[in-house]
N, C-alpha and C positions, 0 to 999 in steps of 0.2 A: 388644604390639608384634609386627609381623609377620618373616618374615625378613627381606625386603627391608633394613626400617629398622634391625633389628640389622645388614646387613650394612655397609651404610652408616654405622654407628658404626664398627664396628670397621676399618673403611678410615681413620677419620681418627685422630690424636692426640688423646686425653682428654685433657681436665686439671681436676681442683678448681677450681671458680667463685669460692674463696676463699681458699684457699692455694696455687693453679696446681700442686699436685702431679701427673704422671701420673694417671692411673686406669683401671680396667679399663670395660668395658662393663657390666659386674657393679653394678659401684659405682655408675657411671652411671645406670642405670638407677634400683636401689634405693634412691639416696638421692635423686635429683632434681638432679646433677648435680656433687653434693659425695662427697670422698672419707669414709671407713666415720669418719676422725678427726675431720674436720669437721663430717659429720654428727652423730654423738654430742654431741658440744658443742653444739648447736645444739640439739638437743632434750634438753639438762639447760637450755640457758638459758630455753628455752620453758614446760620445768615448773617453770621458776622462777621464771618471770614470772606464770604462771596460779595462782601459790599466794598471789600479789599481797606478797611482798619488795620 
């Protein structure tokens, strides 16, 4: 990500794509748009699906 596009994130309000929490540009970034709690959950559900439960 260049500056630019960081800097244009952090111009706007983040939020969790699945709990509308705030978030940082951080989180944003590294999880793909979900907060650090939402993410986490998300990928135990996915190594839970992959373990075929």
């Amino acid at each position: 990500m260049n500056i630019y596009e960081e800097a244009e994130l952090e111009a706007r309000d983040l939020t969790c794509e699945l709990c509308l929490k705030t978030i940082s540009v951080k989180e944003y970034t590294e999880n793909g748009g979900f907060c650090d709690e939402c993410f986490e959950s998300l990928t135990e559900q996915a190594r839970f699906m992959e373990r075929g439960y």
